[in-house]
C-alpha positions in Angstrom: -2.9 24.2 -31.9 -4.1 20.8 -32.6 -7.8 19.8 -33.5 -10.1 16.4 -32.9 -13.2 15.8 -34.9 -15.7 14.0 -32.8 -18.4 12.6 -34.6 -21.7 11.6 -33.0 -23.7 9.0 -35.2 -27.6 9.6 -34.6 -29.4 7.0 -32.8 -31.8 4.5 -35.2 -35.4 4.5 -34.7 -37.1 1.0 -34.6 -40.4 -0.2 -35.9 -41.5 -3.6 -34.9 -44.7 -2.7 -36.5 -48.2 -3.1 -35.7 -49.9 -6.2 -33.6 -51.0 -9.4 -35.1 -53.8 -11.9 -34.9 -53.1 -15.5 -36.1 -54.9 -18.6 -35.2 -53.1 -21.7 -33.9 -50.4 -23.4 -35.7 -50.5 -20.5 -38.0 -47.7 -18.2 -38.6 -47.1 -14.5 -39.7 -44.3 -12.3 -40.9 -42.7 -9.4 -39.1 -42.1 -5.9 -40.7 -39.4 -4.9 -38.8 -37.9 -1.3 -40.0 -34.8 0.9 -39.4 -34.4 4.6 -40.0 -33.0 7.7 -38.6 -29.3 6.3 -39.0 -28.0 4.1 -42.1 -27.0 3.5 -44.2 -26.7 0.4 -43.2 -28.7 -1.3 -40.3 -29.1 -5.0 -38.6 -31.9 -6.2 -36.3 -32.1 -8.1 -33.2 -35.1 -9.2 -32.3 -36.3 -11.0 -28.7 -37.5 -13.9 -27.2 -36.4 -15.8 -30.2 -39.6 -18.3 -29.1 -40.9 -19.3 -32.1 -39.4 -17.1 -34.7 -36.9 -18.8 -37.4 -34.1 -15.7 -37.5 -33.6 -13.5 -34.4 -31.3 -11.3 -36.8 -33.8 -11.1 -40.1 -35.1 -7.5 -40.9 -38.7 -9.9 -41.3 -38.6 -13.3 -39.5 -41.4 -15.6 -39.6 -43.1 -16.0 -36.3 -45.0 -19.1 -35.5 -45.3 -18.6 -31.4 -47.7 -21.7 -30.1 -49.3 -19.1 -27.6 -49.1 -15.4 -27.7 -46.1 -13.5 -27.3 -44.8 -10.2 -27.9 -41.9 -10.3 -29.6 -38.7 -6.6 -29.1 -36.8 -5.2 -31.8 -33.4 -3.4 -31.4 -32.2 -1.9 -34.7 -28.3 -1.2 -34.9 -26.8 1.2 -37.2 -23.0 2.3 -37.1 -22.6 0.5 -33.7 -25.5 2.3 -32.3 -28.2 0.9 -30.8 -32.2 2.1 -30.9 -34.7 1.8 -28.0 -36.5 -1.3 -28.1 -40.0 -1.5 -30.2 -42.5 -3.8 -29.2 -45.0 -6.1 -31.4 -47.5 -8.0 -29.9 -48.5 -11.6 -32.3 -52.1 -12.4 -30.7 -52.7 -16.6 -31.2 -56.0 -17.2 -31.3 -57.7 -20.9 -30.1 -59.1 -22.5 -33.3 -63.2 -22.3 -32.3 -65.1 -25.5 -31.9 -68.8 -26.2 -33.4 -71.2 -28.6 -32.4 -74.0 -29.5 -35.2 -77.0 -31.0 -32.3 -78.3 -34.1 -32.2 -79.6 -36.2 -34.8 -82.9 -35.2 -36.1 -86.2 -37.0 -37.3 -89.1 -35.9 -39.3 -92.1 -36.7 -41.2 -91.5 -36.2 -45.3 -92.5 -32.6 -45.9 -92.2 -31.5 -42.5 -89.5 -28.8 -41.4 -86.9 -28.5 -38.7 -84.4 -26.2 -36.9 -81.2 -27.1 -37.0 -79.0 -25.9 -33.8 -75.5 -24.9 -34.0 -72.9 -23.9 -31.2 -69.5 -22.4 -32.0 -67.3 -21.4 -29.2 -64.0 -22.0 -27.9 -62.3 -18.6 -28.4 -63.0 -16.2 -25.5 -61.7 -13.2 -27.8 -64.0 -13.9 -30.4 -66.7 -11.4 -30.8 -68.7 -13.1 -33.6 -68.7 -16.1 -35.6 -70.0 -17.1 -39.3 -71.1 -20.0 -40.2 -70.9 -22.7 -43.6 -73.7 -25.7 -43.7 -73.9 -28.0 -46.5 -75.5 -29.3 -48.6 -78.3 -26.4 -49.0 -80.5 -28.5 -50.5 -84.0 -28.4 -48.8 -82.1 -25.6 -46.4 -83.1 -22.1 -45.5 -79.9 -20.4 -45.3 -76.7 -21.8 -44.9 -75.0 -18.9 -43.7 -77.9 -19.1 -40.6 -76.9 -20.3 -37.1 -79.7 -22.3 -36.7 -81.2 -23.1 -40.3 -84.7 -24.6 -41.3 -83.8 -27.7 -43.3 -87.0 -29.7 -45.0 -85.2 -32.5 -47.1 -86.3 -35.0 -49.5 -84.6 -37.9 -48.3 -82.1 -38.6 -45.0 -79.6 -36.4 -45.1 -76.3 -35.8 -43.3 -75.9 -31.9 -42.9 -72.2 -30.5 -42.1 -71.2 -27.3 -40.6 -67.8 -25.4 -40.1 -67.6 -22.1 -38.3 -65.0 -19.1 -38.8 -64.4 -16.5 -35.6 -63.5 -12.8 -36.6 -60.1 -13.5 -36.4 -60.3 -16.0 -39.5 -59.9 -19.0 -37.3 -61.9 -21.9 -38.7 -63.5 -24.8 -36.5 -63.4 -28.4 -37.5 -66.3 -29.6 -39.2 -69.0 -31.4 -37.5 -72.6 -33.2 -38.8 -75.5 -33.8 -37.7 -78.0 -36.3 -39.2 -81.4 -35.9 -40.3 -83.7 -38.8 -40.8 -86.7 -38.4 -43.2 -89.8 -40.5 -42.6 -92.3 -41.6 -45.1 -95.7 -40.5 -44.4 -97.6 -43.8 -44.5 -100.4 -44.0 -46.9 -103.9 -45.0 -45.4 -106.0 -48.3 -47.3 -108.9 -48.6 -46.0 -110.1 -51.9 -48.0 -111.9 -53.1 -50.6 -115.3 -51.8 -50.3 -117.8 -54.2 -48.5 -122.1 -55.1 -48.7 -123.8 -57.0 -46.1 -127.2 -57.7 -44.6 -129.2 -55.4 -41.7 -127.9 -56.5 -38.9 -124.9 -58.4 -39.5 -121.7 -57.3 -39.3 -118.4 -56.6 -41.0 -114.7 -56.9 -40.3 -113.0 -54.0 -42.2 -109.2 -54.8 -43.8 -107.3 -51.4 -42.7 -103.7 -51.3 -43.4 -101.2 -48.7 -44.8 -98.5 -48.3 -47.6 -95.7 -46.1 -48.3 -94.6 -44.1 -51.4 -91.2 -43.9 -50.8 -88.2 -46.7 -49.7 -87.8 -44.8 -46.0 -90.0 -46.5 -43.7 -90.7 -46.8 -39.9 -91.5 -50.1 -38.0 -95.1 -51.1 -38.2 -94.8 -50.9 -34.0 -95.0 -47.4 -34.9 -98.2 -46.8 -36.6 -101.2 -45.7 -35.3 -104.9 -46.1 -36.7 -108.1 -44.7 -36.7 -111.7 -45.0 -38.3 -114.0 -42.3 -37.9 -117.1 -42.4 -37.7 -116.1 -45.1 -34.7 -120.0 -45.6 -33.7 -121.0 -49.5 -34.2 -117.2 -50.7 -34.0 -115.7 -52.7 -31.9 -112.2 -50.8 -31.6 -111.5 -47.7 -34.2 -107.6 -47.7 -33.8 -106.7 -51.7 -34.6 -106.5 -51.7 -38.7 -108.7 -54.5 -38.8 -112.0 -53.6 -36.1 -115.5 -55.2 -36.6 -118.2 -52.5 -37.6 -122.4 -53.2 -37.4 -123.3 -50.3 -39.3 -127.6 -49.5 -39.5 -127.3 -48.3 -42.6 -124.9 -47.5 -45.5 -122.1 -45.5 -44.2 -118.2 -44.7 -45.5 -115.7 -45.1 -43.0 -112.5 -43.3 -43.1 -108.9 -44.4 -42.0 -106.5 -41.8 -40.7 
């Protein structure tokens, strides 16, 4: 009688391991893991787009679009059944700041942001800067009420951790004019009096004098109460006041 030992080695069990989001021209590393055989086991993974070892237990994968990458374990010349991971690129969002703003000093404005870009994304968040004279800078669409022209920047992140580039958008401050009304003035009944209107401003910002606009109250007796400089035939003592 003669005997034959016939061993049967188990079949390996691979695990590719679970999906992954990365944004472009990011890259990521995959678990890949053998068991149910050994001791000893090597690793084949597919395409071999965009990974830098087809072999490695963890290669790094840097697909340009997204690509789901199959990993055959082999332990003592035995194959496993192909295990799947999916590596999800996402498009980098885009953000748009708005136009360029103007103000009067001390007034307020919206700001308006718009991120997109990224038909997966769900949300986005959003950095502005500087806060100075801002409401939140977390916000969307911020209230901003600065001191002086200022250039306001803004980045936005999607929920996959994908960042925009930044963009700005400027906001010009103009100085309030001051009102002068003149030196006060005396003068007979019945004659008249050409009043010396004119404007200053507290601050270096201005706007072109094209752009100012007068007027006297009470305009009775006056031959034009929005020039600076109108001719008034008051009947009695009155105080005329420049807007």
């Amino acid at each position: 009688v003669s005997t034959v030992t016939v061993h049967v080695n188990p079949i390996p069990v691979a695990d590719a391991g679970d999906d992954i989001d990365i944004c472009e021209g990011e890259s990521a590393i995959l678990q890949g893991i053998g068991s149910g055989a050994g001791p000893a086991y090597s690793f084949e993974w597919s395409p071999g787009d965009g990974l830098s070892s087809v072999t490695a237990q963890n290669p790094v994968a840097s697909p340009v679009l997204t690509t789901t990458y199959t990993l055959v374990t082999w332990s003592n010349n035995c194959p496993s059944y192909g295990d799947q991971v999916t590596v999800n690129v996402h498009t980098n969002p885009t953000i748009s700041a708005g136009s360029d703003r103007e103000i009067c000093l001390g007034d307020s404005i919206m700001l308006d942001a718009q991120a997109g870009g990224d038909s997966t994304a769900t949300s986005y968040t959003y950095n502005w800067w500087p806060a100075n004279g801002m409401s939140d800078a977390t916000a969307e669409d911020p209230m901003v009420s600065p001191a002086s022209t200022t250039m306001y920047y803004v980045e936005t992140t999607s929920n996959y951790n994908c960042s925009s580039p930044v963009d700005s958008v400027l906001v010009t401050v103009r100085a309030t004019p001051t009102a002068d009304a003149g030196d006060n003035q005396t003068i007979c009944l019945g004659n008249d009096v050409q009043l010396a209107g004119g404007y200053y401003y507290t601050t270096s910002d201005t706007v072109l004098p094209s752009d100012i606009f007068y007027l006297w109250t009470p305009g009775a007796n006056m031959t034009d109460n929005t020039i600076p400089d109108p001719v008034a035939t008051p009947m009695q003592s009155v105080w005329y006041y420049l807007d």
